[in-house]
C-alpha positions in Angstrom: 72.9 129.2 23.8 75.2 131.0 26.5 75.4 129.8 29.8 76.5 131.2 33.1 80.2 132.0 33.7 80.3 128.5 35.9 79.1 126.0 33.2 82.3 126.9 31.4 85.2 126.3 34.1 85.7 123.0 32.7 87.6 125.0 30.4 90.8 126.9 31.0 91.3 130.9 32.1 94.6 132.4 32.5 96.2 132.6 35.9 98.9 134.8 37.5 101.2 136.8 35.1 100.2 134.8 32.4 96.9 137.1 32.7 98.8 140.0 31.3 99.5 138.5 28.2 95.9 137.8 27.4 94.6 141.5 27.9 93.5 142.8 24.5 96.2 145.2 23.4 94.9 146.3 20.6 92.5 147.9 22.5 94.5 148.6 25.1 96.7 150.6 22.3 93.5 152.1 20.3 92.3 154.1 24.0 95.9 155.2 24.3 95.9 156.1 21.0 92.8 158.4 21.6 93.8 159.5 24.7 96.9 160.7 23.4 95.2 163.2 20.5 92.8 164.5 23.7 96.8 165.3 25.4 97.6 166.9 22.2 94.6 168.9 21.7 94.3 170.5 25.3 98.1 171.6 24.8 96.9 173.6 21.8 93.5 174.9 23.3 95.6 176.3 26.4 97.8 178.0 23.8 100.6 175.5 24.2 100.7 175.2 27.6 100.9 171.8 29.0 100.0 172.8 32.5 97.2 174.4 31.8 94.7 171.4 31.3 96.9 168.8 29.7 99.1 167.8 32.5 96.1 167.4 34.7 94.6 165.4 32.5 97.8 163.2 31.7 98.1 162.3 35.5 94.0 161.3 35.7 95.0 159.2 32.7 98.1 157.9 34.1 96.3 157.0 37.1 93.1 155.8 34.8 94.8 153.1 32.7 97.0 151.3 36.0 93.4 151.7 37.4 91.7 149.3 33.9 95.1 146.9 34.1 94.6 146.2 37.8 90.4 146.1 37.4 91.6 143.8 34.4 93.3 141.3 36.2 90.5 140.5 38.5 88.3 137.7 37.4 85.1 138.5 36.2 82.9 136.4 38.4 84.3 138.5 40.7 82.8 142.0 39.0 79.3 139.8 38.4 79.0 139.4 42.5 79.9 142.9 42.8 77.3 144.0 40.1 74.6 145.1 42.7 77.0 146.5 45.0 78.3 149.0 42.4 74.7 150.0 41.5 73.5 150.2 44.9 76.5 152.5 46.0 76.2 154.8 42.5 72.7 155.2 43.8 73.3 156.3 47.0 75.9 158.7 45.6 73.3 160.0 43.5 70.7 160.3 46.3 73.6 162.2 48.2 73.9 164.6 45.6 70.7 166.2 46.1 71.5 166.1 50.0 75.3 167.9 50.0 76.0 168.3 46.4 78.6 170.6 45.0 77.1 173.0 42.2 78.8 174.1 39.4 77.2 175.9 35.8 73.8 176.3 37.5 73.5 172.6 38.3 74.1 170.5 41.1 75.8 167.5 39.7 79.1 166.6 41.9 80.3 165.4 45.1 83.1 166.8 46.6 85.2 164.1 48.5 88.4 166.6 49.6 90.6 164.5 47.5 88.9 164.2 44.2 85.8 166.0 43.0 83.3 163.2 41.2 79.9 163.2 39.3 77.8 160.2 40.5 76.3 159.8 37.2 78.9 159.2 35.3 79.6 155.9 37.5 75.6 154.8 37.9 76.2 154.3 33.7 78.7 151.8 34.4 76.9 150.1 37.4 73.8 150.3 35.5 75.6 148.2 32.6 76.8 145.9 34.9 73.6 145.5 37.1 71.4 144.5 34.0 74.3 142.1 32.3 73.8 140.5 35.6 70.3 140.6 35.9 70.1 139.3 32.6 73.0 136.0 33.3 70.7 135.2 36.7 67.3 135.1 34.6 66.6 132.3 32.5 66.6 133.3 28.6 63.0 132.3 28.7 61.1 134.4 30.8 63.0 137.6 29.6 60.2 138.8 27.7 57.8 137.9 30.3 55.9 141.1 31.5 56.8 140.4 35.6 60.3 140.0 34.1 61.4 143.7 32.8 59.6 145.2 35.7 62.9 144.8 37.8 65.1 146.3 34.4 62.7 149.1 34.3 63.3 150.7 37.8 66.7 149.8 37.4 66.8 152.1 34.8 64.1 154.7 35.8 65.0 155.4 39.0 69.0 156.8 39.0 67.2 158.4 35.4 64.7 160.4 38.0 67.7 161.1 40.3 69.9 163.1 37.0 66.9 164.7 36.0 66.5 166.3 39.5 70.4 168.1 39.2 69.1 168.7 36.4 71.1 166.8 33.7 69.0 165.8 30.7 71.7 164.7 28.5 73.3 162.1 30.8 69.4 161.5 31.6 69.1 160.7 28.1 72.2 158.6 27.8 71.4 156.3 31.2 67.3 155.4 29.4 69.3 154.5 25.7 72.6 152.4 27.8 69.7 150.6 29.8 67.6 150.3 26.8 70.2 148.5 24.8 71.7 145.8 27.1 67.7 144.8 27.5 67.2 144.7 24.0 70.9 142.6 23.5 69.5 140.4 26.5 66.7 139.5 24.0 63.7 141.9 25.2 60.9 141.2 22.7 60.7 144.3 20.5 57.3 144.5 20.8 58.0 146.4 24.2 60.5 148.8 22.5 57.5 149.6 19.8 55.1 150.9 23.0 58.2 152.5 24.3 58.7 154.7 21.2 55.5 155.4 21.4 55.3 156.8 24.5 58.4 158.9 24.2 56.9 160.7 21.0 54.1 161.3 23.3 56.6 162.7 25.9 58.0 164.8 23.2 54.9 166.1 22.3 54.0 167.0 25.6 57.1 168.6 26.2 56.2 171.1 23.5 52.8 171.4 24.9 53.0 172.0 28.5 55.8 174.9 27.4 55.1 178.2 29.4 52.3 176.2 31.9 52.8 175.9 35.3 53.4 171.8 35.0 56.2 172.3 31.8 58.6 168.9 31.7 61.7 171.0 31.4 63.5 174.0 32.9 63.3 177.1 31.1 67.0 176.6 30.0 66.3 173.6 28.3 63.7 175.2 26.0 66.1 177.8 25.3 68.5 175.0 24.2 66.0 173.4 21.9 65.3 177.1 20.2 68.8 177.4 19.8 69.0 174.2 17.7 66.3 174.8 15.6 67.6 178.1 14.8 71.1 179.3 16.3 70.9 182.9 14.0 67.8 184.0 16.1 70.1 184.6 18.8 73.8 184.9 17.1 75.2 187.2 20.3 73.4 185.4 23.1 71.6 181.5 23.1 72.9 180.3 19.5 76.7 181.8 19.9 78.1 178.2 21.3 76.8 176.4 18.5 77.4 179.2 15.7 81.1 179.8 16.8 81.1 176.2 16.8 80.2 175.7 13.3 82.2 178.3 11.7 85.5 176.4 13.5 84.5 173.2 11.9 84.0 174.7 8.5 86.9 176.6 8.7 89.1 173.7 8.7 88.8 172.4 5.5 90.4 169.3 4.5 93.6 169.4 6.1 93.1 172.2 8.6 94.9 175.3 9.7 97.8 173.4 11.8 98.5 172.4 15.4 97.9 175.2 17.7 96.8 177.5 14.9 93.3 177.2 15.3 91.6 181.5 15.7 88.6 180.3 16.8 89.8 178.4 19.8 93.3 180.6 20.3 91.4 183.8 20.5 88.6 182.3 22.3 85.9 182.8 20.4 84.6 179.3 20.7 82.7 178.1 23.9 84.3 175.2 26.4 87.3 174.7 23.5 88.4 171.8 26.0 85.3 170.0 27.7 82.3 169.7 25.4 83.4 171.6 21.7 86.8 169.8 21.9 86.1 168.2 18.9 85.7 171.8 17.1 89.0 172.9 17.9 90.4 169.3 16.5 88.3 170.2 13.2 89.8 173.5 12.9 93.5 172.9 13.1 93.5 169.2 11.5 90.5 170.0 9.3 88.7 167.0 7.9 91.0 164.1 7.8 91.8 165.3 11.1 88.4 164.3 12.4 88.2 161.5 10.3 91.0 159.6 11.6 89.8 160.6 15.5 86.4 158.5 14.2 88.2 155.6 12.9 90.2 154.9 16.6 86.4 155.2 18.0 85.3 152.6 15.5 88.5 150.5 16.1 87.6 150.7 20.3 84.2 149.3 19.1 85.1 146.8 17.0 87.7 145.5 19.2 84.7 145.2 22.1 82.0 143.7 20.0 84.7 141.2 18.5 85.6 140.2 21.7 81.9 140.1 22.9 81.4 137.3 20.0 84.2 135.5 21.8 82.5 135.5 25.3 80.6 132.0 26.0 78.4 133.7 29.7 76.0 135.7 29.3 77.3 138.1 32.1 80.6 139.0 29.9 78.7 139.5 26.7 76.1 141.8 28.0 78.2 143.8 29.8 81.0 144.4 26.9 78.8 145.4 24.6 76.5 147.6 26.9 80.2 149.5 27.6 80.8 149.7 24.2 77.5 150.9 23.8 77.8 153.5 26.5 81.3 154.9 24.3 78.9 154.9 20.9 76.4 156.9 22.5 78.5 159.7 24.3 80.4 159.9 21.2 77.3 160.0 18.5 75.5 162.5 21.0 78.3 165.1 21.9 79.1 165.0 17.7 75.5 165.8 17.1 75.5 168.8 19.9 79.3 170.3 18.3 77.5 169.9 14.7 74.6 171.6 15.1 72.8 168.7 14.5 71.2 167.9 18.0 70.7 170.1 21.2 73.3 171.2 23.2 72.9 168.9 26.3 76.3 169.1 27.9 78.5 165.8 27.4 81.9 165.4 27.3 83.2 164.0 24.1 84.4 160.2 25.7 88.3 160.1 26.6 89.1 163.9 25.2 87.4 166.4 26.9 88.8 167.8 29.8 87.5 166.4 33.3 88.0 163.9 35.5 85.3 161.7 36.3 84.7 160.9 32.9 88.1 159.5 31.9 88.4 158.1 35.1 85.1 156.3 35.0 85.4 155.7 31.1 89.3 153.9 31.7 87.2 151.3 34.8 84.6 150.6 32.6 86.9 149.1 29.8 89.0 147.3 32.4 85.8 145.3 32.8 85.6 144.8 29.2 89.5 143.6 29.5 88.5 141.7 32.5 85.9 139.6 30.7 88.4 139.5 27.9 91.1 138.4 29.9 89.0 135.7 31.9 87.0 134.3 29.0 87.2 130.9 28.9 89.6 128.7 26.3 89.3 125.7 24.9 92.0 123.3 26.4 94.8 122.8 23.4 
């Protein structure tokens, strides 16, 4: 059974410069190696210019991965206290968003500092990750399934979920319910509660059909006309379905080996829509083709493995929960913003994780896995 982080200090954790040694390169090197391909593939979007979008993004990133080494270097028990700081302040941020919010694409979604422009809701997925994983070391293993138990999990979760749907944001909505979802279930949740929860969201599905075009509807008019679009794109080629058409005919275009760096039509004569935030990946399928994107998915399944390989390693609760809820927050994004490009889900507006152009998404993303090198790092060893 894991303990808490404390039972374990009989055992030994690096210290000093000795710490640097112990960070997990491989992963260190698979996010570089994505990271690197996301460079790359805004160069070609902007035509071949490098200061168009990719130097921006280089100097986030630059500024992203000294940002995971130093988060890295900081003992975990450290980021456990901290836990419902973090969630508490993401909260806040969120709450302020509906106060002074900047709005951008119809939605008000960002805060404007002067110095950097953030969205609050990409950082209440982190904090939300780490509040549970905490939550979850605190509690003992058996009253987790107790009903007066997942109360606390449930607002955790519900409430910042209440806050994104307000901007509105449904995708990141989406995302925060199946993060939270997942580190209860990994904190041993009986299923039982996940079985009434599936139930009630095929209600909620249902009634989102339903109340359509009454006065009470559960989603902006928008959001219908997203879901029509995804059920059938050719109904609307020139307006609602163009994203997702344009979309598809770069992907099939491709082929198996693609058209070439920077020789994507689609993307270099702008026919397809936001070639470097949320359709990234199209552009990547058009001028590598198949093995192109292929290759891109195997450095996302290395980044996973490397996280749940060093989850098995962790011996507190804290460490494991909170690895793999990250890892699970990377899985999600990716699967989600793959469905939206395919044509297989709803376009919902998320970034494809450490590619797409934007800030607080890399930024936030690059944190979040120096936790997961923090608890790497700090794990403790068995004396030699």
């Amino acid at each position: 059974m894991r303990g808490t982080y404390l039972e374990y200090q009989v055992r030994t954790v690096p210290t000093g410069l000795s710490k640097i040694l112990h960070v997990n390169w491989p992963l260190a090197l698979a996010i570089a190696a994505v990271t690197a391909v996301g460079i790359l593939q805004l160069t070609s979007v902007a035509g071949g210019s490098f200061g168009r979008w990719a130097e921006p993004q280089a100097i986030r990133l630059g500024v992203g991965l000294l940002g995971m080494l130093i988060v890295a270097l900081v003992p975990i028990w450290f980021w456990r206290n901290m836990a419902a700081v973090a969630y508490v302040t993401a909260l806040l941020m969120l709450v302020a968003v509906e106060v002074a919010g900047s709005i951008g694409m119809g939605a008000q979604r960002w805060l404007d500092l002067g110095f950097i422009r953030i969205q609050p809701s990409e950082l209440m997925k982190v904090a939300l990750v780490m509040a549970l994983a905490a939550y979850y070391d605190w509690l003992d293993p058996e009253r987790t399934s107790r009903p007066v138990w997942v109360i606390l999990p449930l607002l955790l979760i519900g409430v910042p979920v209440l806050l994104i749907l307000m901007q509105p944001h449904l995708g990141t909505a989406v995302l925060t319910v199946l993060i939270g979802v997942t580190v209860m279930f990994l904190a041993g949740v009986s299923i039982w509660y996940f079985a009434a929860a599936a139930l009630i969201g095929g209600g909620t599905v249902a009634s989102v059909f339903l109340t359509r075009g009454t006065p009470w509807q559960l989603l902006h008019d928008y959001q219908y006309r997203r879901i029509d679009t995804f059920l059938d794109p050719a109904a609307d080629p020139l307006g609602a379905g163009y994203n997702i058409i344009q979309a598809k005919i770069a992907l099939g275009s491709g082929g198996w080996a693609g058209k070439g760096f920077m020789q994507g039509t689609q993307s270099r004569l702008n026919f397809l829509p936001e070639k470097h935030t949320d359709f990234i990946f199209t552009t990547l399928g058009e001028e590598f083709g198949l093995v192109g994107g292929l290759s891109l998915l195997l450095l996302y399944a290395l980044i996973l493995f490397f996280c749940i390989a060093s989850a098995l390693q962790m011996r507190d609760r804290f460490s494991a929960l909170l690895v793999l809820g990250i890892a699970a927050t990377l899985f999600y994004n990716l699967v989600i913003n793959l469905a939206m490009v395919m044509g297989l889900a709803p376009v919902v507006g998320l970034p494809l994780p450490f590619l797409s152009y934007g800030g607080s998404n890399l930024l936030v993303l690059l944190l979040a896995f120096g936790l997961v090198q923090s608890a790497h790092v700090h794990r403790p060893r068995s004396r030699a």
